[in-house]
Backbone atoms as SQL, in Angstrom:
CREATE TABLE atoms (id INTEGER PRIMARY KEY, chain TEXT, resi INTEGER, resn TEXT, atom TEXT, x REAL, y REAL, z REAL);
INSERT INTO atoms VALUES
  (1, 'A', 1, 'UNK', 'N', 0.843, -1.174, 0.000),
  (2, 'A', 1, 'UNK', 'CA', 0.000, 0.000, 0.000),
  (3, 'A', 1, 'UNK', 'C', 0.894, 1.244, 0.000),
  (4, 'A', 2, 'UNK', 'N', 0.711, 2.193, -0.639),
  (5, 'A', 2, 'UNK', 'CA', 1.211, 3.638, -0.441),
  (6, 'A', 2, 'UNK', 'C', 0.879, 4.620, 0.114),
  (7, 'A', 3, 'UNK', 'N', 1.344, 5.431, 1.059),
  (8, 'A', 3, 'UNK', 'CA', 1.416, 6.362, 1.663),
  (9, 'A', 3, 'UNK', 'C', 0.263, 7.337, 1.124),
  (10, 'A', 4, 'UNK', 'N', 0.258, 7.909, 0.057),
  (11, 'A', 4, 'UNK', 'CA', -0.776, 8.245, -0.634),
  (12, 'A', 4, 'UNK', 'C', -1.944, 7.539, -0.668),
  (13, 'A', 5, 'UNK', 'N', -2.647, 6.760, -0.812),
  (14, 'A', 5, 'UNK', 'CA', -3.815, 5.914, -0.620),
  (15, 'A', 5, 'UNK', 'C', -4.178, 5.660, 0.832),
  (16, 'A', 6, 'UNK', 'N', -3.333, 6.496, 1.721),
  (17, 'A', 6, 'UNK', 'CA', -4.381, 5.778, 3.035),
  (18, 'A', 6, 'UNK', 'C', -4.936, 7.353, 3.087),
  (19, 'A', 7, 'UNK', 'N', -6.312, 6.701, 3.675),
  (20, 'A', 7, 'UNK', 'CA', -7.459, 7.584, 4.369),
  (21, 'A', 7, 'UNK', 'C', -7.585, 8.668, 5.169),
  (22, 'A', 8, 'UNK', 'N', -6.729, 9.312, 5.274),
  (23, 'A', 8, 'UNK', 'CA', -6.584, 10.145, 7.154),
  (24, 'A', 8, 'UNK', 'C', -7.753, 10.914, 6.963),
  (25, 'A', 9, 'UNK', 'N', -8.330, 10.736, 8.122),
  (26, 'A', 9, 'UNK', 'CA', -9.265, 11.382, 8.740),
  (27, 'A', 9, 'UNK', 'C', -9.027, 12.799, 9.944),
  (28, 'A', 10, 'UNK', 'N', -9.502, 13.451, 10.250),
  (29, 'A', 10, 'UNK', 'CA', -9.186, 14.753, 10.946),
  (30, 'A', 10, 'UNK', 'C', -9.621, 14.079, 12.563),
  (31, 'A', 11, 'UNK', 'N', -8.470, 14.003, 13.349),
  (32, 'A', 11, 'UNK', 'CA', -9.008, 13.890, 14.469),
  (33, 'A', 11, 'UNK', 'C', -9.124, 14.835, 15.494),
  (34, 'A', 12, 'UNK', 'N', -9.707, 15.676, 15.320),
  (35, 'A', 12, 'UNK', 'CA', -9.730, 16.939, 15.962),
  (36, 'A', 12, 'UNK', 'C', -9.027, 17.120, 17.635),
  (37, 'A', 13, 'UNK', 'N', -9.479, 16.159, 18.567),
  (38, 'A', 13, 'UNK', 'CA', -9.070, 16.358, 20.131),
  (39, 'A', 13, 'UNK', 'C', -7.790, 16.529, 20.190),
  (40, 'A', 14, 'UNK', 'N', -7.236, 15.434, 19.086),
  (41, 'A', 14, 'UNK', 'CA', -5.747, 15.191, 19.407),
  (42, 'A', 14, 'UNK', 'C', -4.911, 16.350, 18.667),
  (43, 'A', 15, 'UNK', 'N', -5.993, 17.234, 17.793),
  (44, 'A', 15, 'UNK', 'CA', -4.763, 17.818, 16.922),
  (45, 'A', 15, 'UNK', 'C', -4.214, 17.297, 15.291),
  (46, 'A', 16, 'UNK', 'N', -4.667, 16.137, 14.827),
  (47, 'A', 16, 'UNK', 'CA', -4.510, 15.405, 13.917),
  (48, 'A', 16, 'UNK', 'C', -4.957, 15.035, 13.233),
  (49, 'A', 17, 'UNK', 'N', -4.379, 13.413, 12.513),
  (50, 'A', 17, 'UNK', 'CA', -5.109, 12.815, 11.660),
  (51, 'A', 17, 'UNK', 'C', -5.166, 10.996, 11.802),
  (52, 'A', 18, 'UNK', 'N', -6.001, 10.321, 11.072),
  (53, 'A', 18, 'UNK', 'CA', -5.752, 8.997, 11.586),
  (54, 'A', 18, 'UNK', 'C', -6.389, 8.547, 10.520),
  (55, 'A', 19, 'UNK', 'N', -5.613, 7.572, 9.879),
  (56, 'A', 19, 'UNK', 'CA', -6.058, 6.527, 8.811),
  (57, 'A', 19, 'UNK', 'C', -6.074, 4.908, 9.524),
  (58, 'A', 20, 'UNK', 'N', -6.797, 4.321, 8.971),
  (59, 'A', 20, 'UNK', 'CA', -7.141, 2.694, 9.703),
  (60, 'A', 20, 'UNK', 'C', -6.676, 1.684, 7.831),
  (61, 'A', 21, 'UNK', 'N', -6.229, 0.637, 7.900),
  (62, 'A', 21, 'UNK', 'CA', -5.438, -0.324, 7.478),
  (63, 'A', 21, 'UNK', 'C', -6.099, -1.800, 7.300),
  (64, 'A', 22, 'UNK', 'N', -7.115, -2.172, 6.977),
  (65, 'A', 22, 'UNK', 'CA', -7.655, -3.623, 7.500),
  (66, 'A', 22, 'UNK', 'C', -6.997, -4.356, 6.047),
  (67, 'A', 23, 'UNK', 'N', -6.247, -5.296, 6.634),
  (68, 'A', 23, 'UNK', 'CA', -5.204, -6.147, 5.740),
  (69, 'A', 23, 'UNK', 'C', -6.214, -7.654, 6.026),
  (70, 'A', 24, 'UNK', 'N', -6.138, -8.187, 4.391),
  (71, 'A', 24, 'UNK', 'CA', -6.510, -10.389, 4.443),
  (72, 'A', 24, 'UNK', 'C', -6.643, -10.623, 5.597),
  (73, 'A', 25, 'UNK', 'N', -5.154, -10.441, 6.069),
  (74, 'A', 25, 'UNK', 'CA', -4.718, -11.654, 7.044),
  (75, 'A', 25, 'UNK', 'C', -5.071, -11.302, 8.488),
  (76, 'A', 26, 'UNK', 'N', -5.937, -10.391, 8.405),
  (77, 'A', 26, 'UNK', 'CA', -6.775, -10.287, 9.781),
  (78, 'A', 26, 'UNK', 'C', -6.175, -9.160, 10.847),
  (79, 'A', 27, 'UNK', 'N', -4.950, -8.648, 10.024),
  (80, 'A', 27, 'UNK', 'CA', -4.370, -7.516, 11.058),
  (81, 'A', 27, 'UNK', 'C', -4.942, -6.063, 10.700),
  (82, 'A', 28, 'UNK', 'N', -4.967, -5.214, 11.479),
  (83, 'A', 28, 'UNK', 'CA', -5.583, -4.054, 11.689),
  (84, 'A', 28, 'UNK', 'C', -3.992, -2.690, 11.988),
  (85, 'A', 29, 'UNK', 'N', -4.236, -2.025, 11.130),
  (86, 'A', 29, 'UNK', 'CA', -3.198, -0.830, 11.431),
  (87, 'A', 29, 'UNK', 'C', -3.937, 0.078, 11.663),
  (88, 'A', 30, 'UNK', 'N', -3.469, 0.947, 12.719),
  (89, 'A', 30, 'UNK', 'CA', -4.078, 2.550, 12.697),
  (90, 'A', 30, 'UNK', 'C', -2.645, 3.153, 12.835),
  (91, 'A', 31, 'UNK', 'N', -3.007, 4.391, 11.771),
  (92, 'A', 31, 'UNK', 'CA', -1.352, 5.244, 11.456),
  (93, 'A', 31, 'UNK', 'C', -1.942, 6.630, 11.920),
  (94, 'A', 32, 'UNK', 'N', -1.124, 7.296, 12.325),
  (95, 'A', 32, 'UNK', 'CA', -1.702, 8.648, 13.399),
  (96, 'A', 32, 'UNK', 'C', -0.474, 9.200, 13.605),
  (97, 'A', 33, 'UNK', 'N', -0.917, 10.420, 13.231),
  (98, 'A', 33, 'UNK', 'CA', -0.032, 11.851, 13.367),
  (99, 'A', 33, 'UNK', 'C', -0.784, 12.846, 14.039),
  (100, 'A', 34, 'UNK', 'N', -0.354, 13.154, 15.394),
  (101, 'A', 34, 'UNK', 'CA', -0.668, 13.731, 16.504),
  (102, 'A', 34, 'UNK', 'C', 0.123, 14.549, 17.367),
  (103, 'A', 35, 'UNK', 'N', -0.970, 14.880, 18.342),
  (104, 'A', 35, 'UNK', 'CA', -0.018, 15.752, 19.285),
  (105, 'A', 35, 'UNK', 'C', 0.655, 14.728, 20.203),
  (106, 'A', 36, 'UNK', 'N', 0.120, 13.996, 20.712),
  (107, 'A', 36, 'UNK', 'CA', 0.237, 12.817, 21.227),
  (108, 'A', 36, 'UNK', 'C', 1.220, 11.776, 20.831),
  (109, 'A', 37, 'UNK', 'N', 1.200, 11.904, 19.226),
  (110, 'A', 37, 'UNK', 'CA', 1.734, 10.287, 18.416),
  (111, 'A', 37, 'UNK', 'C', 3.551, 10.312, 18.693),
  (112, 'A', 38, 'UNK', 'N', 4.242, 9.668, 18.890),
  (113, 'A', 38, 'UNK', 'CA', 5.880, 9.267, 19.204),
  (114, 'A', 38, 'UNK', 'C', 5.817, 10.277, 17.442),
  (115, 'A', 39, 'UNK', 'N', 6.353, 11.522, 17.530),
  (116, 'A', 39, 'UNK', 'CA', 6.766, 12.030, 16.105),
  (117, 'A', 39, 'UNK', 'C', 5.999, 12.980, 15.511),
  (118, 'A', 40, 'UNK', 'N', 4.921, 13.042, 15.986),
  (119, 'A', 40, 'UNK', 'CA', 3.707, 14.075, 15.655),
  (120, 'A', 40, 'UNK', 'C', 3.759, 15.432, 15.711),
  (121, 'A', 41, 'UNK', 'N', 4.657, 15.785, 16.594),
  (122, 'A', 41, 'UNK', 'CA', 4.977, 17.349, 16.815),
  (123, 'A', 41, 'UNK', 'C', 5.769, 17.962, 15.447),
  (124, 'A', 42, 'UNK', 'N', 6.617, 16.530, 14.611),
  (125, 'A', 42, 'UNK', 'CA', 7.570, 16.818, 14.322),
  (126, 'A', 42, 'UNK', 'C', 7.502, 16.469, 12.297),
  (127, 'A', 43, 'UNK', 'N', 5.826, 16.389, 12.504),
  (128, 'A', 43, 'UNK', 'CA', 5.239, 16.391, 11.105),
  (129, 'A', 43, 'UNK', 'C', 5.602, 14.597, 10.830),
  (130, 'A', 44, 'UNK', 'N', 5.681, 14.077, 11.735),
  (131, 'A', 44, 'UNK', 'CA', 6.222, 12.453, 11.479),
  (132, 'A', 44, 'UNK', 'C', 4.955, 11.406, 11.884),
  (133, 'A', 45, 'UNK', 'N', 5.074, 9.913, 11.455),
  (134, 'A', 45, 'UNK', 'CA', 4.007, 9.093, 11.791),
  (135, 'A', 45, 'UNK', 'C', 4.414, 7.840, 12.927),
  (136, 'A', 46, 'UNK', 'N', 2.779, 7.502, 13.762),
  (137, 'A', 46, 'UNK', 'CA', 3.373, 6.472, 14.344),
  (138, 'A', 46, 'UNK', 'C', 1.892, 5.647, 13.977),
  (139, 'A', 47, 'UNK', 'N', 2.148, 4.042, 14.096),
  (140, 'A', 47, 'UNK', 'CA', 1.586, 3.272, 13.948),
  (141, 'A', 47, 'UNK', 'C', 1.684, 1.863, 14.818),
  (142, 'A', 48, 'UNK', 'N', 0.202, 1.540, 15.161),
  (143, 'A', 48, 'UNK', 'CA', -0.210, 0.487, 15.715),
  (144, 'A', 48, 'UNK', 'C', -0.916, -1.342, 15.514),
  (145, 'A', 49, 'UNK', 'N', -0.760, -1.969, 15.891),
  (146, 'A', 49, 'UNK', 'CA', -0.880, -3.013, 15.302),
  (147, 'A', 49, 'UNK', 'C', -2.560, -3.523, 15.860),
  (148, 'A', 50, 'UNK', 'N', -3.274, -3.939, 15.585),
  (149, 'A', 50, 'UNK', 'CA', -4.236, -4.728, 16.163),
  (150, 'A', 50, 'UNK', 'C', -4.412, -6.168, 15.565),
  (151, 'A', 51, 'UNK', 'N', -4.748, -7.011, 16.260),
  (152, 'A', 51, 'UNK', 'CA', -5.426, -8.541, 15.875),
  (153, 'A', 51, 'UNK', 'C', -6.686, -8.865, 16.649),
  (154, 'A', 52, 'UNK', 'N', -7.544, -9.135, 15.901),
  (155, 'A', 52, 'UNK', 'CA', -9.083, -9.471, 16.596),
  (156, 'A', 52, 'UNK', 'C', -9.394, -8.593, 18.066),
  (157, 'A', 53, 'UNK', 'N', -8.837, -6.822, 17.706),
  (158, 'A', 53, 'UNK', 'CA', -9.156, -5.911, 18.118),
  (159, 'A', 53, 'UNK', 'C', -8.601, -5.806, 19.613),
  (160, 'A', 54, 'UNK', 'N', -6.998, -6.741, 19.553),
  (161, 'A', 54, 'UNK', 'CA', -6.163, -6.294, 20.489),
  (162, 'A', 54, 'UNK', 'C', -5.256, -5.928, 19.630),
  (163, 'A', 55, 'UNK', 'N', -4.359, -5.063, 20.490),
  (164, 'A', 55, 'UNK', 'CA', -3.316, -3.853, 20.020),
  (165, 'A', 55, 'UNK', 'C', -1.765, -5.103, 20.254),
  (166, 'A', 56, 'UNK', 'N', -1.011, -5.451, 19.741),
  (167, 'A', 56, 'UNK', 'CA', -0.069, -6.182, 19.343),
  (168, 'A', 56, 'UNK', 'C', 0.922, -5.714, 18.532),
  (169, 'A', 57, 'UNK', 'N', 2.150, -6.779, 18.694),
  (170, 'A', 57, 'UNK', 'CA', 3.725, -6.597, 18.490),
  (171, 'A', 57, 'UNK', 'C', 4.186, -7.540, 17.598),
  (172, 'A', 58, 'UNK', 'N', 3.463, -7.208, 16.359),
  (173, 'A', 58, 'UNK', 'CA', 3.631, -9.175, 15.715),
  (174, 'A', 58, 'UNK', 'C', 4.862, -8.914, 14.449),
  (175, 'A', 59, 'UNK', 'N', 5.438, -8.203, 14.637),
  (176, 'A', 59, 'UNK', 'CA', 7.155, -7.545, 13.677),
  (177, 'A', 59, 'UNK', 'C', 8.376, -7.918, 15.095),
  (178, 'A', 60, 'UNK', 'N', 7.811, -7.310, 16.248),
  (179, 'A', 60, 'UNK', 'CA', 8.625, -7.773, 17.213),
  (180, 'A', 60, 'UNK', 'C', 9.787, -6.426, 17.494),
  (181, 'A', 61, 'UNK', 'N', 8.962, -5.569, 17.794),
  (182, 'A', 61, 'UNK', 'CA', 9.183, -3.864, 17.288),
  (183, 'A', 61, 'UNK', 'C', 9.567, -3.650, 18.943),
  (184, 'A', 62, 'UNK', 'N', 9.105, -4.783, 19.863),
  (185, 'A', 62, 'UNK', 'CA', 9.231, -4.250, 21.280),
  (186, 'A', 62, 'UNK', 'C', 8.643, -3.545, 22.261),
  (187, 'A', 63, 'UNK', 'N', 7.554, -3.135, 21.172),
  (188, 'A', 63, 'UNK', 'CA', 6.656, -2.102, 21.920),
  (189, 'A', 63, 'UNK', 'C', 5.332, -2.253, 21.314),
  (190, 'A', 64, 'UNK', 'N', 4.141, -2.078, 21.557),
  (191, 'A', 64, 'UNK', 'CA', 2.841, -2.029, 20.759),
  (192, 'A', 64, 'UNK', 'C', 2.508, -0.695, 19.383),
  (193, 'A', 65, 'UNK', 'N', 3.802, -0.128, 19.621),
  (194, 'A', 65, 'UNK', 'CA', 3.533, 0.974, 18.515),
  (195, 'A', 65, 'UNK', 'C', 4.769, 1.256, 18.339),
  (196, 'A', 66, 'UNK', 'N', 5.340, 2.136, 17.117),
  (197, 'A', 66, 'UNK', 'CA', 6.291, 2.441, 16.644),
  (198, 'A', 66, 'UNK', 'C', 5.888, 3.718, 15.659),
  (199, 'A', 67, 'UNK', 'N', 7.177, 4.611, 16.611),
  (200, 'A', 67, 'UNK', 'CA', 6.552, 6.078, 15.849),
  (201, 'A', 67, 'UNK', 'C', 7.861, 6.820, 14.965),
  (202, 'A', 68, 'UNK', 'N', 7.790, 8.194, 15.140),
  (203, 'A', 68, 'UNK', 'CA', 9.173, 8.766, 14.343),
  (204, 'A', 68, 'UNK', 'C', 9.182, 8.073, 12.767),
  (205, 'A', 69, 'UNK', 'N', 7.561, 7.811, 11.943),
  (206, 'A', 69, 'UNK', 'CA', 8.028, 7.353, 10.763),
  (207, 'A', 69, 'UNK', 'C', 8.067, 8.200, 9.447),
  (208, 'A', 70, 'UNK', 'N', 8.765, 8.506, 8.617),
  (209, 'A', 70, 'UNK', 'CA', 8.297, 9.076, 7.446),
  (210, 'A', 70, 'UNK', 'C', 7.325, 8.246, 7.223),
  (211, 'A', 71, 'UNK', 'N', 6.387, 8.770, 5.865),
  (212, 'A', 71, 'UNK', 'CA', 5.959, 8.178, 4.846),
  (213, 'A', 71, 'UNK', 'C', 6.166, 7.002, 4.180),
  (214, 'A', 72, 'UNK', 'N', 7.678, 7.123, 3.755),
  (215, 'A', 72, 'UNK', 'CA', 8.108, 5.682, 3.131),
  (216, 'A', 72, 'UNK', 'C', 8.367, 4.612, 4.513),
  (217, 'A', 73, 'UNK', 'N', 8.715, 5.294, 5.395),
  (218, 'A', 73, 'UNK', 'CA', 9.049, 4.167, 6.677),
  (219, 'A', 73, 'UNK', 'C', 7.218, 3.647, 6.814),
  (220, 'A', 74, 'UNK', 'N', 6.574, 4.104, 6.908),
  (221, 'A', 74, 'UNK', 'CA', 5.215, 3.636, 6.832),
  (222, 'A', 74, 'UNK', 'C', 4.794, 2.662, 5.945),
  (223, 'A', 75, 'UNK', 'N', 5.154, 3.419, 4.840),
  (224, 'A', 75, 'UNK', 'CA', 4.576, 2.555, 4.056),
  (225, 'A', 75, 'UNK', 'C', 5.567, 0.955, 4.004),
  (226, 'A', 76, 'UNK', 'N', 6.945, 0.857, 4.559),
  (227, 'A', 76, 'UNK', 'CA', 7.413, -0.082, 4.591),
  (228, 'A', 76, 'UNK', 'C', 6.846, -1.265, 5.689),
  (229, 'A', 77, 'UNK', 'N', 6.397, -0.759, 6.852),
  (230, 'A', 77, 'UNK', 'CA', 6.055, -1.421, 7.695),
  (231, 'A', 77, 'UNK', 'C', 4.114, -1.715, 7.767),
  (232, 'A', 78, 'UNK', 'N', 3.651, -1.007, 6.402),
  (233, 'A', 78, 'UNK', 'CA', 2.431, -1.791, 6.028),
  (234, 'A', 78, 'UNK', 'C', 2.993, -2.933, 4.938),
  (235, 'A', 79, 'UNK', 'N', 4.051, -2.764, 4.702),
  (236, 'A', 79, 'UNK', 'CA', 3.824, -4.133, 3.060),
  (237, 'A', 79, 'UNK', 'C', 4.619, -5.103, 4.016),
  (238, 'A', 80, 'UNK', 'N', 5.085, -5.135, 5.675),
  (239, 'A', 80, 'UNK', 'CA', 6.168, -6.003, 6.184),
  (240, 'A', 80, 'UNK', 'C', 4.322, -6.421, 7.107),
  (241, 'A', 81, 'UNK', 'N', 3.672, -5.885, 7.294),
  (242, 'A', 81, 'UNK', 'CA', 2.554, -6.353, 8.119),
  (243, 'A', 81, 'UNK', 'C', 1.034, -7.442, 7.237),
  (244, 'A', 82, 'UNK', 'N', 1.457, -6.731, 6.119),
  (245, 'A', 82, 'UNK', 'CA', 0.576, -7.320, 4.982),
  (246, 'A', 82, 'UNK', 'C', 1.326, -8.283, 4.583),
  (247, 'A', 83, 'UNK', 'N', 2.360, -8.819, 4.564),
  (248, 'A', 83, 'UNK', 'CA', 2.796, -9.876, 4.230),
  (249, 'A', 83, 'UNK', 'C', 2.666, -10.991, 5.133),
  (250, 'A', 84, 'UNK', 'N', 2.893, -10.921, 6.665),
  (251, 'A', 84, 'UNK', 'CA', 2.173, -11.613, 7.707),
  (252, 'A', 84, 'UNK', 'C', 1.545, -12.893, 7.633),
  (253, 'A', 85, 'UNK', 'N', 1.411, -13.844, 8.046),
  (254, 'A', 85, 'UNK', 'CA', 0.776, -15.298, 7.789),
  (255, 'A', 85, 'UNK', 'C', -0.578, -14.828, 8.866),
  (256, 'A', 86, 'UNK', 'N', -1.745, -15.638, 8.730),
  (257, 'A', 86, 'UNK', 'CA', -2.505, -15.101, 9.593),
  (258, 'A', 86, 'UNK', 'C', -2.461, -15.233, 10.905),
  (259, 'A', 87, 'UNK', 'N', -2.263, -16.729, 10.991),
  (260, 'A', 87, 'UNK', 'CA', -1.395, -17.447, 11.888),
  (261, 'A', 87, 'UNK', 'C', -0.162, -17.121, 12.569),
  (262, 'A', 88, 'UNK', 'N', 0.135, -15.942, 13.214),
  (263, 'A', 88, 'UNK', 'CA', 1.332, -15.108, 13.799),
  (264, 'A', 88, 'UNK', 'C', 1.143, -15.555, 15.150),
  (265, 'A', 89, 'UNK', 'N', 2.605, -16.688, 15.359),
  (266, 'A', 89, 'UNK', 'CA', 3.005, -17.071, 16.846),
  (267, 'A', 89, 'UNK', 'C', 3.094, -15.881, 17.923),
  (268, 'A', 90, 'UNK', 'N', 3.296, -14.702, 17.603),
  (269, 'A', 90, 'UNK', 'CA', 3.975, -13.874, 18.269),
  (270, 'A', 90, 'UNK', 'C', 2.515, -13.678, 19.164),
  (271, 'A', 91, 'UNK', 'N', 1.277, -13.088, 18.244),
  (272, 'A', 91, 'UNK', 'CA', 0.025, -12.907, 18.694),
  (273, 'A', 91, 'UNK', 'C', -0.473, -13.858, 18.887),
  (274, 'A', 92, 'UNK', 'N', -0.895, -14.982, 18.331),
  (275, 'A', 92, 'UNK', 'CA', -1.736, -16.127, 18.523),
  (276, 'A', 92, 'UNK', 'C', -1.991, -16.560, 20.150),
  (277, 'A', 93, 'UNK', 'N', -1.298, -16.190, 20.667),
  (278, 'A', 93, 'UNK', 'CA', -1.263, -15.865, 22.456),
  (279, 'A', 93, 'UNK', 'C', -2.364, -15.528, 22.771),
  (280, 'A', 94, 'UNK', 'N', -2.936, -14.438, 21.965),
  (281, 'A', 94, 'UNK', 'CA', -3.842, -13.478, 22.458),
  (282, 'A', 94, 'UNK', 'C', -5.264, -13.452, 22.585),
  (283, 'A', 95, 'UNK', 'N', -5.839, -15.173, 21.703),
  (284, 'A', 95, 'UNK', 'CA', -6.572, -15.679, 21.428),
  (285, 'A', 95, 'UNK', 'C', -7.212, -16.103, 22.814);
């Protein structure tokens, strides 16, 4: 997916914007540039993982979100999340 094609929406409270991600294989991204977001002050993106609408670490990033991204860093870590088996040991826990 490209950077250009996602959705952002105006999220007003925070100051921002927020596009949502629903990939095949059952994972869920929300990408958000905020006042709030790790990078947001700084015109940068951060993004979150969900599976069956828990928030998850299934790249193994260390943390449930990962921010400070350009554009292309985004868009790299949607085609590394969309590639994903659905079946992800990391999450499958969570079931």
């Amino acid at each position: 997916m490209k950077f250009k094609d996602l959705n952002f929406k105006e999220d007003k409270p925070r100051k921002g914007v927020q596009a949502w991600v629903d990939f095949p294989n059952g994972f869920e991204v929300s990408v958000v540039k905020h006042y709030y977001s790790y990078g947001g002050e700084k015109g940068l993106y951060e993004i979150g993982v969900f599976k069956d609408g828990i928030m998850c670490d299934p790249l193994g990033w260390g943390d449930e979100v990962k921010g400070w991204l350009k554009p292309e860093d985004v868009e790299q870590e949607l085609a590394s999340i969309g590639a994903l088996e659905s079946t992800n040991p990391i999450v499958d826990h969570l079931k």
